[in-house]
PDB file of N, H, CA, C and O in Angstrom:
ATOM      1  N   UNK A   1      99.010 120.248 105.263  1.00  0.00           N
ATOM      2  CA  UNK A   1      99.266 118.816 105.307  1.00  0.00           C
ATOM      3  C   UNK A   1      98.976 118.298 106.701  1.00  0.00           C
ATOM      4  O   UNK A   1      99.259 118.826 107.777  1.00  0.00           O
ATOM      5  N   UNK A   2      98.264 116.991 106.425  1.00  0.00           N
ATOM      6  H   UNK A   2      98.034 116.563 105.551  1.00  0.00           H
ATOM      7  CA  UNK A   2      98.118 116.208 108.158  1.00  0.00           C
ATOM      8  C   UNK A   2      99.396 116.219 108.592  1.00  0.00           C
ATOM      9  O   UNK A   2     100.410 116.322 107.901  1.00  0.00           O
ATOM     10  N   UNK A   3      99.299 116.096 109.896  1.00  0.00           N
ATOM     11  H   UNK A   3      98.475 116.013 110.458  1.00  0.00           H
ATOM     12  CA  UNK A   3     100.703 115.613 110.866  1.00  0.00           C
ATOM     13  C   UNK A   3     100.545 113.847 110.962  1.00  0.00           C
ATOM     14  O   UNK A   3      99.638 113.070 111.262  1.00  0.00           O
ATOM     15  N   UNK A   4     101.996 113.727 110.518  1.00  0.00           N
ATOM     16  H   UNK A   4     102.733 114.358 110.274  1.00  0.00           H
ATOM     17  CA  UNK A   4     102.111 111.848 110.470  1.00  0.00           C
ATOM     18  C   UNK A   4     103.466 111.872 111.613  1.00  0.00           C
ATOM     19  O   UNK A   4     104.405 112.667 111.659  1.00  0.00           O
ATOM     20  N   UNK A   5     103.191 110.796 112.409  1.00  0.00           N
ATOM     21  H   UNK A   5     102.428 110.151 112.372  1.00  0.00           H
ATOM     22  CA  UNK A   5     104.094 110.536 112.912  1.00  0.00           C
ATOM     23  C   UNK A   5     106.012 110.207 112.379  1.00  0.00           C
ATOM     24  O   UNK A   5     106.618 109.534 111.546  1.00  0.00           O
ATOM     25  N   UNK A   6     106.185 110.752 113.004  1.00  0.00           N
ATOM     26  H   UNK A   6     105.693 111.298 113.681  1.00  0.00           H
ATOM     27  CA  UNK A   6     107.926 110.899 112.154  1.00  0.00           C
ATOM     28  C   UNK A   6     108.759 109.424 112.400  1.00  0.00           C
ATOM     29  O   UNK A   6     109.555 109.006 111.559  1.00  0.00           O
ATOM     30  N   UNK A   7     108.505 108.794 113.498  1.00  0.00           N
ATOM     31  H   UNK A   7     107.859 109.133 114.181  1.00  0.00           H
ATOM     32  CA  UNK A   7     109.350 107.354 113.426  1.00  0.00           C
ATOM     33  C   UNK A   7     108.260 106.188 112.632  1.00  0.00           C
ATOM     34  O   UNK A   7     107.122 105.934 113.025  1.00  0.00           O
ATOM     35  N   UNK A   8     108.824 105.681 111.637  1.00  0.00           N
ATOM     36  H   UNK A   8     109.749 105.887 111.317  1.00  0.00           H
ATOM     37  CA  UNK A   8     108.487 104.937 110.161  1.00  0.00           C
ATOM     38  C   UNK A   8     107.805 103.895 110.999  1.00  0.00           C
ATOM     39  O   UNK A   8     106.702 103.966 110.457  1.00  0.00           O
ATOM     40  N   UNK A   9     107.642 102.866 112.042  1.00  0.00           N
ATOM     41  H   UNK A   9     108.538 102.810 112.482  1.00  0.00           H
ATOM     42  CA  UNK A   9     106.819 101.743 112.422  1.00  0.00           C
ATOM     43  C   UNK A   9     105.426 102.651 112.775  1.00  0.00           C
ATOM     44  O   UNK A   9     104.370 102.477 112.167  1.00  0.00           O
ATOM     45  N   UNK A  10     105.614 103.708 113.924  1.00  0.00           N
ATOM     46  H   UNK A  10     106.472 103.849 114.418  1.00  0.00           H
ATOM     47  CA  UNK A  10     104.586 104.393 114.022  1.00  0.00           C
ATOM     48  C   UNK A  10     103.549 104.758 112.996  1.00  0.00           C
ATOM     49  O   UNK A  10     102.414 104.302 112.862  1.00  0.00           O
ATOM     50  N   UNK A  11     104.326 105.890 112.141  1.00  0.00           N
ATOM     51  H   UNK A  11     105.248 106.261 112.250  1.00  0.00           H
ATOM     52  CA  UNK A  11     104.080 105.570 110.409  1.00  0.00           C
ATOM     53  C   UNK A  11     102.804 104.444 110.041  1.00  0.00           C
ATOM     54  O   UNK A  11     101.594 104.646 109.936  1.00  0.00           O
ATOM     55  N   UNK A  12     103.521 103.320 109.909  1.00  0.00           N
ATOM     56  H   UNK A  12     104.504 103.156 109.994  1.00  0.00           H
ATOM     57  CA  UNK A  12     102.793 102.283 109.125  1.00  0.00           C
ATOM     58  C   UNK A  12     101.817 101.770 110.133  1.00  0.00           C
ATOM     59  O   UNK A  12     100.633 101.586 109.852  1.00  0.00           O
ATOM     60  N   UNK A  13     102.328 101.543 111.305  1.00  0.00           N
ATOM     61  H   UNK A  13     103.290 101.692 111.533  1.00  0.00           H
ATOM     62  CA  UNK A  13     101.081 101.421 111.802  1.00  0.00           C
ATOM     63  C   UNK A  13     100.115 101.780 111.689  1.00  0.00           C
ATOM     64  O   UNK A  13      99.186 101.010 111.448  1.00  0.00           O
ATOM     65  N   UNK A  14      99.899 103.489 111.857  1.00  0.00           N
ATOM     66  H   UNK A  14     100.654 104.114 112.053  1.00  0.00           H
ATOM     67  CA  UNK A  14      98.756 104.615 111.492  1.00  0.00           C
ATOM     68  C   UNK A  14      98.379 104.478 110.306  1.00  0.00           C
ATOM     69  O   UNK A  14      97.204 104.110 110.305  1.00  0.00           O
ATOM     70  N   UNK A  15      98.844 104.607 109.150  1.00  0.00           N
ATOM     71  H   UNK A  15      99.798 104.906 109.151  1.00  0.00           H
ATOM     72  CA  UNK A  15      98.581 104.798 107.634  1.00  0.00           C
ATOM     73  C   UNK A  15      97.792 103.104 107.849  1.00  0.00           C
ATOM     74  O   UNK A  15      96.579 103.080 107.642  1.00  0.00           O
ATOM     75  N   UNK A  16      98.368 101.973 108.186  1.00  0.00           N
ATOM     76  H   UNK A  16      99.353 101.993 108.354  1.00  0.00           H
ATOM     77  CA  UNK A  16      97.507 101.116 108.093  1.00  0.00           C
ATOM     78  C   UNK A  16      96.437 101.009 108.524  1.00  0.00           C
ATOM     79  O   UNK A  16      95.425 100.771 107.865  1.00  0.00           O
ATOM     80  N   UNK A  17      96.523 101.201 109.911  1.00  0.00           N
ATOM     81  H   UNK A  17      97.346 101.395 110.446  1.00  0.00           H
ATOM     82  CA  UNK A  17      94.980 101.252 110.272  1.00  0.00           C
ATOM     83  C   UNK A  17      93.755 102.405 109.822  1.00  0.00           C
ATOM     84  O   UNK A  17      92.561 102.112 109.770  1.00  0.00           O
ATOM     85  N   UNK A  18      94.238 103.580 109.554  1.00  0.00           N
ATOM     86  H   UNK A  18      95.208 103.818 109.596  1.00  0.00           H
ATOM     87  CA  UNK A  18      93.601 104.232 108.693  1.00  0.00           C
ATOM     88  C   UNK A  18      92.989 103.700 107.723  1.00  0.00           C
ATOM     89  O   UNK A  18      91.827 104.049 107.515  1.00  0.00           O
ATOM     90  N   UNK A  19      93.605 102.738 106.899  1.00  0.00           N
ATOM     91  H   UNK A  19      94.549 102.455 107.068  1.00  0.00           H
ATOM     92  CA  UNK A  19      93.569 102.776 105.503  1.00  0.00           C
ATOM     93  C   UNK A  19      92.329 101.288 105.662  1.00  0.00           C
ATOM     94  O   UNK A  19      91.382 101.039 104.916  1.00  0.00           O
ATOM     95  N   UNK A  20      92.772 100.554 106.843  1.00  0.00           N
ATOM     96  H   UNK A  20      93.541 100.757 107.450  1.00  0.00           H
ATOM     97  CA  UNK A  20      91.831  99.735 107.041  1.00  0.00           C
ATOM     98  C   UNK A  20      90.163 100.176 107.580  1.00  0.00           C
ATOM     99  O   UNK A  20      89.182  99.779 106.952  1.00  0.00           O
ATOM    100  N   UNK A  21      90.071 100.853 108.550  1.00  0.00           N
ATOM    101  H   UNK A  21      90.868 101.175 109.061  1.00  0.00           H
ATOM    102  CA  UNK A  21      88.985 101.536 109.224  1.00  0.00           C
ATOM    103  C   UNK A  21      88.314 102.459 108.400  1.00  0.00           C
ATOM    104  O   UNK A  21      87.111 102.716 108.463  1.00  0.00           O
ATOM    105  N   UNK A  22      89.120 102.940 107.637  1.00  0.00           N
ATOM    106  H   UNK A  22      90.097 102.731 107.585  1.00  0.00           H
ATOM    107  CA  UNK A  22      88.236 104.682 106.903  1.00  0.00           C
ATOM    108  C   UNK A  22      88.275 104.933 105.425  1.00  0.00           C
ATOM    109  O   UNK A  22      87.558 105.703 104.787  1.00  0.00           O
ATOM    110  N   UNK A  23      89.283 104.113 104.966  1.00  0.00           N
ATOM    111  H   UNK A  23      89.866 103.487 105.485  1.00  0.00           H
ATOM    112  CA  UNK A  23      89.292 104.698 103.540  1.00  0.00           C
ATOM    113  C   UNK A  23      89.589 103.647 102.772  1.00  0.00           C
ATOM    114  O   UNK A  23      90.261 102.738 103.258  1.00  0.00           O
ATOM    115  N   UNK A  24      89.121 103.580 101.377  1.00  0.00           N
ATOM    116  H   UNK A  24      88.575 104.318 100.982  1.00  0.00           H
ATOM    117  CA  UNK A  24      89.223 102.792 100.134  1.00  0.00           C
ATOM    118  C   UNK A  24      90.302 102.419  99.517  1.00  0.00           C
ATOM    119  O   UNK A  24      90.609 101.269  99.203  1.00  0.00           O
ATOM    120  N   UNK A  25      90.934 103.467  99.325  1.00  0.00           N
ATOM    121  H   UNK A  25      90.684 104.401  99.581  1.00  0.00           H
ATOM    122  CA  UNK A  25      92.580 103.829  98.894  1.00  0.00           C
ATOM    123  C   UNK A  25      93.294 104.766  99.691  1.00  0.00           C
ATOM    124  O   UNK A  25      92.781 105.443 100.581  1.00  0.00           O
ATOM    125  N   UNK A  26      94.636 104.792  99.309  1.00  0.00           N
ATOM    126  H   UNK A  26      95.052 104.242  98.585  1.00  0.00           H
ATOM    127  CA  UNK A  26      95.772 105.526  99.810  1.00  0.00           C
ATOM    128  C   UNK A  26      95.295 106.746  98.981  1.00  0.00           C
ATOM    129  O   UNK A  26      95.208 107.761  99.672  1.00  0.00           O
ATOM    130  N   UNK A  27      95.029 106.877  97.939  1.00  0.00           N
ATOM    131  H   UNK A  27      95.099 106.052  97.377  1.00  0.00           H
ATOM    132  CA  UNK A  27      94.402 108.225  97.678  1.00  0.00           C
ATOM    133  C   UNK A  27      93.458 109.091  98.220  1.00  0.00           C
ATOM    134  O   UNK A  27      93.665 110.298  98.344  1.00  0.00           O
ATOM    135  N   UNK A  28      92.206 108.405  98.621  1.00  0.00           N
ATOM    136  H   UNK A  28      92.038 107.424  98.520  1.00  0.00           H
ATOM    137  CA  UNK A  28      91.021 108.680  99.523  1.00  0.00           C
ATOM    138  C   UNK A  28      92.011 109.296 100.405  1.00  0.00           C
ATOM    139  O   UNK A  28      92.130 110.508 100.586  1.00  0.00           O
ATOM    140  N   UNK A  29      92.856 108.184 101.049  1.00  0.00           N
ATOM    141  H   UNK A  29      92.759 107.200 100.902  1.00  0.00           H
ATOM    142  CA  UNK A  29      93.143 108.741 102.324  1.00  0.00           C
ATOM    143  C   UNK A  29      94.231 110.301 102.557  1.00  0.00           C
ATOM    144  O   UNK A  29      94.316 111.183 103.411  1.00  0.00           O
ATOM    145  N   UNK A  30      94.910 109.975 101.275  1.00  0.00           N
ATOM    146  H   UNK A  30      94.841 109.258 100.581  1.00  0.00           H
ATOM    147  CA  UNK A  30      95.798 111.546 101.263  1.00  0.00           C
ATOM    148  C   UNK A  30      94.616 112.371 101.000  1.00  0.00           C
ATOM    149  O   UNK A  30      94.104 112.853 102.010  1.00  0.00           O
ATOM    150  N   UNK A  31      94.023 112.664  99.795  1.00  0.00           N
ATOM    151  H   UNK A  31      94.439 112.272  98.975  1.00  0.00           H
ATOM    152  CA  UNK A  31      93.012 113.658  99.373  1.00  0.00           C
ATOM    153  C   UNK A  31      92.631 114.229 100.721  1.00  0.00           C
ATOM    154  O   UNK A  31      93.274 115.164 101.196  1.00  0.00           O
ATOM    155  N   UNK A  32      91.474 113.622 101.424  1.00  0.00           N
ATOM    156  H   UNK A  32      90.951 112.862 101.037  1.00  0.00           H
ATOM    157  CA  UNK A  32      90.967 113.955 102.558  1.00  0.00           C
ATOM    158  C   UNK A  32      91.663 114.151 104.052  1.00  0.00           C
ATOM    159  O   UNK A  32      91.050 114.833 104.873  1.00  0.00           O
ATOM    160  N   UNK A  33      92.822 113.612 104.379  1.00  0.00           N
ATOM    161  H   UNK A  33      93.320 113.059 103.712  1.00  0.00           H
ATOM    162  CA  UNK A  33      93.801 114.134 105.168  1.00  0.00           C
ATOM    163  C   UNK A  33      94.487 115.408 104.188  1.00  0.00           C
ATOM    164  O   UNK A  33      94.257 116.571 104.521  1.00  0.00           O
ATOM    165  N   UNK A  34      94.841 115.287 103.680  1.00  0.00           N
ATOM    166  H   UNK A  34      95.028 114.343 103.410  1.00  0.00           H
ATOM    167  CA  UNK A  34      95.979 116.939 103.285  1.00  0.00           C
ATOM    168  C   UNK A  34      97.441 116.532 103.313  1.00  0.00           C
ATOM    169  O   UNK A  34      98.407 117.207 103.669  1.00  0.00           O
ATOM    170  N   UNK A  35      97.395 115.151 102.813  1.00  0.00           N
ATOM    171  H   UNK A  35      96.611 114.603 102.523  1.00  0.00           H
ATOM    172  CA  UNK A  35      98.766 114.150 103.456  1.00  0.00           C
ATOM    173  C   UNK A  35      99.312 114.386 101.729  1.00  0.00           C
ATOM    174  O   UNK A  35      98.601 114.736 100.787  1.00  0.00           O
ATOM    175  N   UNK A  36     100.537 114.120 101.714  1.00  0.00           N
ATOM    176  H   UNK A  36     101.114 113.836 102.479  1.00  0.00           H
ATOM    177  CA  UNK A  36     101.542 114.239 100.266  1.00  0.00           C
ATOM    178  C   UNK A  36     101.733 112.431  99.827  1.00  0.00           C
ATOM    179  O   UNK A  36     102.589 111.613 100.164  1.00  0.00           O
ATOM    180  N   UNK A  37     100.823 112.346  99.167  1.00  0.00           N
ATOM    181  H   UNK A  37     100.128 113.011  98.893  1.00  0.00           H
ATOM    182  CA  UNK A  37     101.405 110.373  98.609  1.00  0.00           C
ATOM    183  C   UNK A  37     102.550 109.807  98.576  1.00  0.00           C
ATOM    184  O   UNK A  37     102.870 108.749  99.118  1.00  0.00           O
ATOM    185  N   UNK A  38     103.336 110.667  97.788  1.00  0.00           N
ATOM    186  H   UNK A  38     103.076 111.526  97.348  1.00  0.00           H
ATOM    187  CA  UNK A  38     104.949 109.970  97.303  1.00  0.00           C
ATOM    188  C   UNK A  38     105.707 110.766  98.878  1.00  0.00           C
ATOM    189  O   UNK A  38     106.897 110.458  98.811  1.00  0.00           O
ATOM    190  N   UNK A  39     105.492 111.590 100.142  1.00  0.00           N
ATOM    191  H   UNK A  39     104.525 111.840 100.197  1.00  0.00           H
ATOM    192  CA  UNK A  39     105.698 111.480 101.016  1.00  0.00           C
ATOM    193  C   UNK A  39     105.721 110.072 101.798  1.00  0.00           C
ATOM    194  O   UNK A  39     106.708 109.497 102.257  1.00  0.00           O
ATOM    195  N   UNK A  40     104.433 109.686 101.829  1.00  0.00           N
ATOM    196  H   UNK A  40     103.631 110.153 101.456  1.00  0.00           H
ATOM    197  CA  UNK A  40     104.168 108.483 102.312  1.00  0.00           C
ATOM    198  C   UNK A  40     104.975 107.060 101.836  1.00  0.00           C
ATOM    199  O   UNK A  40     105.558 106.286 102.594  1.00  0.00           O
ATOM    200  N   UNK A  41     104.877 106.975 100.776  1.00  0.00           N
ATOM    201  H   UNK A  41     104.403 107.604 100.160  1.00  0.00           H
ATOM    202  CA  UNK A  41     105.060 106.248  99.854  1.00  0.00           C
ATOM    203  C   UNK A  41     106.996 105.849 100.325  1.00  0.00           C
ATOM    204  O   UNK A  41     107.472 104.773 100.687  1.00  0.00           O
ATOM    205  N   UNK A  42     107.814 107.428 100.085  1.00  0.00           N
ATOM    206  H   UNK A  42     107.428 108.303  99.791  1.00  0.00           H
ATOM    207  CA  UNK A  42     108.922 107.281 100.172  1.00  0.00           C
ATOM    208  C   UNK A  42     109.445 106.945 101.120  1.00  0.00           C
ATOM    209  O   UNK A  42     110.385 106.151 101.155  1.00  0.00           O
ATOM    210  N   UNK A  43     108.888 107.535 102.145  1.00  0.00           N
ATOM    211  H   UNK A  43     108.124 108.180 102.117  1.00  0.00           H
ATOM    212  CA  UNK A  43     109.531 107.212 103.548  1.00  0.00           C
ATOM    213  C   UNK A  43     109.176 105.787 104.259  1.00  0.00           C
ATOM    214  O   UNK A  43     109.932 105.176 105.014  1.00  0.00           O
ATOM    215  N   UNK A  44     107.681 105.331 103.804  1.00  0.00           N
ATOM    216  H   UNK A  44     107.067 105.827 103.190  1.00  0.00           H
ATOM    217  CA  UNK A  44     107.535 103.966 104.257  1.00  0.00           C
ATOM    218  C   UNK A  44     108.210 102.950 103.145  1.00  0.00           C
ATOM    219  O   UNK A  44     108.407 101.775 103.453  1.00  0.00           O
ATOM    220  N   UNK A  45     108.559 103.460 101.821  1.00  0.00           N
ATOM    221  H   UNK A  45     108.399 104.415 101.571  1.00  0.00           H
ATOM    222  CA  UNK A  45     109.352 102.164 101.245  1.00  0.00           C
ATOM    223  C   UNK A  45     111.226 102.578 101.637  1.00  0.00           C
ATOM    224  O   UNK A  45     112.218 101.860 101.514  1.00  0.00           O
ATOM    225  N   UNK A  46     111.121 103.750 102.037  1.00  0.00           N
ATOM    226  H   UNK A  46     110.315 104.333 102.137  1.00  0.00           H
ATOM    227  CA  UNK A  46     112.875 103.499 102.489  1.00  0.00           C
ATOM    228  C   UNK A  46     112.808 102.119 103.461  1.00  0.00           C
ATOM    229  O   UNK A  46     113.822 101.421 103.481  1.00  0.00           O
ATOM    230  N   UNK A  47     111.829 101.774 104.137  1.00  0.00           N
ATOM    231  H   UNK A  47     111.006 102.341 104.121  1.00  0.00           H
ATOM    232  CA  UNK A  47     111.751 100.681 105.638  1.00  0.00           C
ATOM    233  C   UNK A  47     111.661  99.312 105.055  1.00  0.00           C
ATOM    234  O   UNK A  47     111.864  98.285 105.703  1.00  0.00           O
ATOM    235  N   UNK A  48     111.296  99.368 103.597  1.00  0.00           N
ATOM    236  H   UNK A  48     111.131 100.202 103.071  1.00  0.00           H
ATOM    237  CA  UNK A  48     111.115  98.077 102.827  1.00  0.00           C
ATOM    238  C   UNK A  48     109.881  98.172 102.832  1.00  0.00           C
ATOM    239  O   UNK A  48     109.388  97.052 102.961  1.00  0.00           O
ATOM    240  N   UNK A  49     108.792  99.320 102.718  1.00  0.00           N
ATOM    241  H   UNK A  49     109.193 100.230 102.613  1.00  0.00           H
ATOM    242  CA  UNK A  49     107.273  98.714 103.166  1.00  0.00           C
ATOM    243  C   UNK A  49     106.523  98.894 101.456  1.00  0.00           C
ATOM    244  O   UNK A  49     106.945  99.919 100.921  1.00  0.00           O
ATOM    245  N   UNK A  50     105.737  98.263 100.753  1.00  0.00           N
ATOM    246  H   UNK A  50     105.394  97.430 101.187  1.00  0.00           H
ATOM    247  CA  UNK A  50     105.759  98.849  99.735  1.00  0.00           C
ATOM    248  C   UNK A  50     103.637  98.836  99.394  1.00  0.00           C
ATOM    249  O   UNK A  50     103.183  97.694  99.462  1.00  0.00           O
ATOM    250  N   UNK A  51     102.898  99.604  99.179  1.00  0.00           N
ATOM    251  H   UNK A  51     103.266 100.532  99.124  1.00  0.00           H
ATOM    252  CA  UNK A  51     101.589  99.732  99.404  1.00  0.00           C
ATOM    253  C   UNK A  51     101.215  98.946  98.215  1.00  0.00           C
ATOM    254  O   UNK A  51     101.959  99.029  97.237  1.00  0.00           O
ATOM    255  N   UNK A  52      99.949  98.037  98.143  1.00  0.00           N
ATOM    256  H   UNK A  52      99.345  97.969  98.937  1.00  0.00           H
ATOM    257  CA  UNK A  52      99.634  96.917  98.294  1.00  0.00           C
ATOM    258  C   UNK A  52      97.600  97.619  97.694  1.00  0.00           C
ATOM    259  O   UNK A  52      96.664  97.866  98.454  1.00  0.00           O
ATOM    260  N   UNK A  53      97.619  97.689  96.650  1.00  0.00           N
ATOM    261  H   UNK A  53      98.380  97.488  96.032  1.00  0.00           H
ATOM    262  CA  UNK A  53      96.246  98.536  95.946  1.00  0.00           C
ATOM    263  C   UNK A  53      95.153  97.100  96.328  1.00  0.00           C
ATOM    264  O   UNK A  53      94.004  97.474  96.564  1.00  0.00           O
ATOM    265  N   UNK A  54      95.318  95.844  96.400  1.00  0.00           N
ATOM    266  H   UNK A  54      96.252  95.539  96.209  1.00  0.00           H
ATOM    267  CA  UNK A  54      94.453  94.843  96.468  1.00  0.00           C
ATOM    268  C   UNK A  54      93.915  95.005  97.493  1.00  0.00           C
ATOM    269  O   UNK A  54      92.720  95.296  97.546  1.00  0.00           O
ATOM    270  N   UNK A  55      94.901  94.809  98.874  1.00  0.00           N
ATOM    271  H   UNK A  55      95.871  94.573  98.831  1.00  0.00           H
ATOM    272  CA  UNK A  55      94.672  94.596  99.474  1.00  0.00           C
ATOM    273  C   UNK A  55      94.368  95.705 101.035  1.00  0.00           C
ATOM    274  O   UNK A  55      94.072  95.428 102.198  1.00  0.00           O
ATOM    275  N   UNK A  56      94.652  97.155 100.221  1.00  0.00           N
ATOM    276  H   UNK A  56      94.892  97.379  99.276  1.00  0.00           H
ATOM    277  CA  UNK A  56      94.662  98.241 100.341  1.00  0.00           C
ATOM    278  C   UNK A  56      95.517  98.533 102.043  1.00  0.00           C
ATOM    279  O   UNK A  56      94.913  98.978 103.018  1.00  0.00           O
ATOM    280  N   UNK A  57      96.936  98.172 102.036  1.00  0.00           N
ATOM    281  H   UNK A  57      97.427  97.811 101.244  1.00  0.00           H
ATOM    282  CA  UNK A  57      98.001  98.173 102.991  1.00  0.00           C
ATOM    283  C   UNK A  57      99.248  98.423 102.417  1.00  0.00           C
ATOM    284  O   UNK A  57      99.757  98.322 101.301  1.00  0.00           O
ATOM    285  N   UNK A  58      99.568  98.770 103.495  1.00  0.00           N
ATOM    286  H   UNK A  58      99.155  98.852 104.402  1.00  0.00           H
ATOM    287  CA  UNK A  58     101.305  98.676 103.530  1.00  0.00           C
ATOM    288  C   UNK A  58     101.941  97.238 103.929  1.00  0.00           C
ATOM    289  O   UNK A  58     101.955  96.925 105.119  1.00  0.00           O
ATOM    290  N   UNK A  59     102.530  96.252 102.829  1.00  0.00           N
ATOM    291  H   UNK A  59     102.519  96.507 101.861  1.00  0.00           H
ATOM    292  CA  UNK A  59     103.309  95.627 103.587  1.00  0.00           C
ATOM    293  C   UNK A  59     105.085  95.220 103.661  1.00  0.00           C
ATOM    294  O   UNK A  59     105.527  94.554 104.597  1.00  0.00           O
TER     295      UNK A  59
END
């Protein structure tokens, strides 16, 4: 598995700009990192953040 930063703003920051710069989906982007989805998923919606398939973000 990629290494994600452990404090949740850091988090979303990264996963966002990732997701903006490099990849299509949050899937693209786990597949090819080695990242766990519902990892992502859980820990950025414990913060209230909830991912956003249109517009391909966290907000």
């Amino acid at each position: 598995m990629g290494k994600l930063p452990e404090d949740v703003m850091m988090l979303y920051s990264v996963v966002n700009m990732k997701l903006r710069d490099c990849y299509s989906s949050l899937d693209a982007m786990c597949e090819d990192m080695d990242i766990d989805r519902e990892e992502i998923t859980r820990r950025l919606g414990a913060a209230g953040f909830v991912y956003d398939a249109v517009s391909n973000r966290f907000r």
